[in-house]
N, C-alpha and C positions, 0 to 999 in steps of 0.2 A: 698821383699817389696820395693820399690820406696820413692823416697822421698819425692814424691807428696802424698802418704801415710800417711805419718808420721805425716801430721800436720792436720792429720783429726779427732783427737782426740776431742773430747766432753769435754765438763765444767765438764758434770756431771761425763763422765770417770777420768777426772782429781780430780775430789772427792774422786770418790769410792777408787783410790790408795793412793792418800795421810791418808783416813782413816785407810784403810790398813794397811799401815804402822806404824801407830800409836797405833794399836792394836799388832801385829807382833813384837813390840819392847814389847816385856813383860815383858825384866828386867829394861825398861825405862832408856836406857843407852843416848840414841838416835840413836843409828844403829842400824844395824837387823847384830843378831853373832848366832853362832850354839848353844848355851844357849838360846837362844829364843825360836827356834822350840822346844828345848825338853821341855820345860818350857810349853808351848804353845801346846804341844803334850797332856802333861800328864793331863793337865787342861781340856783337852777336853774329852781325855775317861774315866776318873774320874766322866763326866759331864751324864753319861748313865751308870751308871755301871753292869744295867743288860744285855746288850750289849754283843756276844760273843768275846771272846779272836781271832779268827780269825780278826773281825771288825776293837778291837783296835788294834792290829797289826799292819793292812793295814792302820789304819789314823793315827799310830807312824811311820810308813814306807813314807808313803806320806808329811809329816811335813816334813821327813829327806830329802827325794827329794826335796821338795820345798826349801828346801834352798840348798840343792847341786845343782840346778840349778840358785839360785839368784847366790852363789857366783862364777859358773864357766860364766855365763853369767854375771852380773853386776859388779862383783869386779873389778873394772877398775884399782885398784889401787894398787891389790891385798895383800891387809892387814887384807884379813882375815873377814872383815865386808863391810855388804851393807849401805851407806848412804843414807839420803833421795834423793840427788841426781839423784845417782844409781839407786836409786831404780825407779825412776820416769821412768826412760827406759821401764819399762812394760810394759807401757800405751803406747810408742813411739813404739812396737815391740812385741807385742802380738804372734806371732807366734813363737817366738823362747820358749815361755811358753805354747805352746798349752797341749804338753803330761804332762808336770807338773800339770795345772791344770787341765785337764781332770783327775788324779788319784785321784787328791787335791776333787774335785768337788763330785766324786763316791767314796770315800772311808766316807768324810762328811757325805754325802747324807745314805750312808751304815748305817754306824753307829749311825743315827738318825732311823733306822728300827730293832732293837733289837727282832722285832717277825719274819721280812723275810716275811711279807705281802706283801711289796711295796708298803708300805704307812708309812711316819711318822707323827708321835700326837703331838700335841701341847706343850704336854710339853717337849716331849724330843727335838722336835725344837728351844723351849724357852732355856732349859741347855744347849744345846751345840753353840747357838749364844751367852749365857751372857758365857758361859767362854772360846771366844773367845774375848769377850770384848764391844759387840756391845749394844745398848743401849736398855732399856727392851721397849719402844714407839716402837721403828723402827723397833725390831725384832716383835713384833705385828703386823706392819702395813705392813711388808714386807710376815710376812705370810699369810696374810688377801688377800694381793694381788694375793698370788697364787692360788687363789678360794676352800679353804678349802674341801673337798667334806666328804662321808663318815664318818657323826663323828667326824669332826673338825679333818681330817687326810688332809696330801697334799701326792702326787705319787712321792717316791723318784726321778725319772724322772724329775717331776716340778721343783724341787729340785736343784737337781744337773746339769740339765739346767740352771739356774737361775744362778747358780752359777757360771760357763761358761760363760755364758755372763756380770758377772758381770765385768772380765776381757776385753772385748772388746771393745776398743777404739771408734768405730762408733756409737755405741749404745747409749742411751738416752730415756728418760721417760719407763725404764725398772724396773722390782718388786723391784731391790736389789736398786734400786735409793732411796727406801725409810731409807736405811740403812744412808744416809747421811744428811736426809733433818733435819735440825735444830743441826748438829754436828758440822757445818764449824761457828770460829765464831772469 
């Protein structure tokens, strides 16, 4: 990436990370430590529990890379913890997270489909956003976005695309944009 790149990051990208983050610190210490993801892990396959043990596996395994990538990529300082700082690099440098959240994005997305249709329902979209921390409006309007089809079901696909892009800096007036609006304040 060039560094004509780098400053092409969006308002609304610079949103969707700093929420992020804010959610990611789930012992509200103010950094992101490896007590977070697991905290953060357990809260979410808790949030499906009829989900199989395969699922949570892959999104306790995907937590744990998500941040064995914040901290071999961000830890500038190497103490162990990402700062907001640090962390803000995401948004500056998306590709060095592409394979993290690519797992991060399908194993979510997985684990919102407990029957293996390739579709998740409403509610278990609802559970697994509110215990990640996001606000019960936005996770509404963000699913609404992705044009519900079948029974108020979205295609894991929709999903965990969405989710993919929520990490890309270029992007703007995208589904997960809704995740922020009325949260910055």
């Amino acid at each position: 990436m060039t560094g004509g790149e780098n400053t092409m990051a969006t308002t609304e990208a610079n949103n969707r990370v700093e929420l992020v983050f804010s959610l990611f610190d789930a012992n509200g210490n103010g950094v992101l430590d490896p007590g977070d993801f697991e905290l953060m892990g357990r809260r979410v396959v808790e949030a499906v529990p009829e989900a199989g043990d395969g699922a949570k596996h892959r999104m306790v395994k995907a937590f744990q890379g998500y941040w064995d990538t914040l901290r071999t990529e961000l830890d500038a300082d190497g103490d162990g913890q990402v700062s907001p700082e640090e962390f803000n690099a995401i948004v500056l440098d998306p590709q060095r997270f592409d394979v993290t959240v690519n797992e991060f994005a399908e194993a979510l997305a997985t684990l919102g489909d407990p029957d293996g249709d390739g579709y998740v329902e409403r509610p278990h979209f609802v559970a697994l956003m509110t215990a990640i921390g996001f606000q019960r409006p936005n996770i509404e309007a963000l699913f609404d976005a992705f044009e519900p089809v079948h029974g108020d079901r979205v295609p894991v696909v929709t999903w965990a695309d969405g989710i993919r892009d929520y990490y890309r800096p270029e992007k703007s007036g995208i589904p997960g944009d809704h995740l922020t609006t009325g949260t910055a304040q």
